[in-house]
C-alpha positions in Angstrom: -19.6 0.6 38.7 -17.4 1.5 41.7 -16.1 -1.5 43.6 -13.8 -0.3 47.2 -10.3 -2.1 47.7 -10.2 -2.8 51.5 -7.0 -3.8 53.4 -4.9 -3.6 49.8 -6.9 -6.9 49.0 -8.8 -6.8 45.8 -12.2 -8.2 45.5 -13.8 -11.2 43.5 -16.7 -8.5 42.3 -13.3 -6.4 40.9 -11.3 -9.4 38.8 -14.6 -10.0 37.7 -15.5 -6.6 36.5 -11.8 -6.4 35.0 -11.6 -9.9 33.6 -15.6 -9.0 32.0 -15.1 -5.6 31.1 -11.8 -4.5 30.5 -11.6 -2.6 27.2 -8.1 -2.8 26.9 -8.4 -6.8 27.7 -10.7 -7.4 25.0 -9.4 -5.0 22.3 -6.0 -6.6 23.0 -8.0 -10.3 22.2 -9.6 -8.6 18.8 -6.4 -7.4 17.9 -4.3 -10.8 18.4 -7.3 -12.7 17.0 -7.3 -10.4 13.8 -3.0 -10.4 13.3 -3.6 -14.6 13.7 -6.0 -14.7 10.8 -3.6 -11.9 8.4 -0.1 -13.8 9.8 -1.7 -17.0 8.9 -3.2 -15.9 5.6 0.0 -14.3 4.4 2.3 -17.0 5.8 2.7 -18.4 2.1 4.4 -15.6 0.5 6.8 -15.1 4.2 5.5 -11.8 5.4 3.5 -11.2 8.7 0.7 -8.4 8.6 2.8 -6.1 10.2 5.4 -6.5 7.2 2.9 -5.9 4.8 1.2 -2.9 5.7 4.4 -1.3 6.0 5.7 -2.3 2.7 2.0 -0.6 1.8 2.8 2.6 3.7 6.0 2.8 2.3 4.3 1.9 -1.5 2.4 5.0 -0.5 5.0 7.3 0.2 4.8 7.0 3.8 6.6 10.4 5.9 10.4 10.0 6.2 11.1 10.2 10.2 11.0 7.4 11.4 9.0 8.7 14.5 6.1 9.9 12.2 6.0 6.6 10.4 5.7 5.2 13.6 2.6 7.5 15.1 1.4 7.1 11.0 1.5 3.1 12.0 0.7 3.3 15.9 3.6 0.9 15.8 6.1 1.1 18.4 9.0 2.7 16.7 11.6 -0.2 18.0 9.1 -2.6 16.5 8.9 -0.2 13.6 12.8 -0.7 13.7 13.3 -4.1 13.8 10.8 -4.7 10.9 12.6 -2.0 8.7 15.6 -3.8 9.2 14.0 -6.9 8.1 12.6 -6.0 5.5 15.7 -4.1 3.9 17.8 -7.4 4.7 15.7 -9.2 2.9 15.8 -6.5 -0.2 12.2 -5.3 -0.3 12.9 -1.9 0.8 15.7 0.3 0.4 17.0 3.6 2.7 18.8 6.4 1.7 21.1 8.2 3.5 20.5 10.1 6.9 19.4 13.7 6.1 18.8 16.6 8.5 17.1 15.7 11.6 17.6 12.2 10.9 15.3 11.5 8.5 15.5 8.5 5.7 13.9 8.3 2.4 12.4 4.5 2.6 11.1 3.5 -0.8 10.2 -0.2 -2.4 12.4 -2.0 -4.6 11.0 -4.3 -7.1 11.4 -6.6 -5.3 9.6 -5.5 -2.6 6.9 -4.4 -5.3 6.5 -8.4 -6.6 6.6 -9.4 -2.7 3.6 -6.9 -2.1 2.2 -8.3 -5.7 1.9 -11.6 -4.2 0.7 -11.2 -0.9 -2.3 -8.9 -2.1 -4.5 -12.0 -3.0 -3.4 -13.5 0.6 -4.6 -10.1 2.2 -7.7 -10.1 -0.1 -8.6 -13.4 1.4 -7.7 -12.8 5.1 -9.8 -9.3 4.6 -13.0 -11.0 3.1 -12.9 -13.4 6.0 -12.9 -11.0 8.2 -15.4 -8.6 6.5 -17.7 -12.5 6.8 -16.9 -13.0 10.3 -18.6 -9.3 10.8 -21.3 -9.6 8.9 -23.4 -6.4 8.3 -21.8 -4.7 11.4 -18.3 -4.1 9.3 -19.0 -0.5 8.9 -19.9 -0.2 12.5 -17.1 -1.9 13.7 -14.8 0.2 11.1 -16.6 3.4 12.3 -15.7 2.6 16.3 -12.1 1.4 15.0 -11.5 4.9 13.2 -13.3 6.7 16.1 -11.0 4.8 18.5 -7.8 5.8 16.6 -8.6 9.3 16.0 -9.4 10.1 19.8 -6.3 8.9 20.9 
């Protein structure tokens, strides 16, 4: 649909189409709506979803730079940043020291291994209510997630 800006005035027919259709509007909705029901579900054992799947990443043996964990995340590497600082304040991960090109080795400690230990039921829970929300279009949903991530 093509709707023509006259006299640097935007139409009612355009904030419709953008407030009705916007991809970016409503993916930014899912995404907030989907965090809320992870932050809320882990909020017992003190770690946010974005915590947790980088203490999973890093479980994982997650790349080094902190650039590639970053595009690895699609996190913002300041945010990527501020939560690896966070989380080694708080003694879950540790970092060794700067190598060439500026890479760390970020590993777990155990203590970051229990942490992960007890949020997993909390993540098992928030995942199940999502997969009910869904319904029998999870794998459809997962497929256009994946798609969505892998064109971009």
């Amino acid at each position: 649909m093509y709707i023509h800006i006259m006299d640097d005035e935007i139409s009612n027919a355009a904030l419709d189409l953008v407030a009705g259709e916007c991809i970016c509007r409503r993916a930014r909705m899912v995404a907030r709506t989907v965090t809320r029901v992870f932050d809320d579900a882990l909020r017992p054992c003190g770690l946010r979803i974005t915590q947790f799947t980088l203490l999973v990443a890093i479980g994982k043996g997650a790349p080094d730079s902190i650039s590639l964990l970053a595009e690895w995340l699609a996190m913002e590497r300041t945010t990527l940043v501020r939560n690896l600082q966070l989380l080694e304040k708080e003694g879950l991960i540790e970092r060794g020291p700067e190598g060439g090109r500026r890479a760390k080795a970020t590993r777990l400690t155990q203590a970051g291994r229990q942490r992960l230990a007890e949020a997993f039921p909390y993540w098992e829970q928030a995942q199940k209510t999502m997969h009910q929300r869904l319904g029998d279009e999870w794998q459809l949903t997962q497929n256009t997630l994946d798609k969505l991530v892998r064109s971009g």
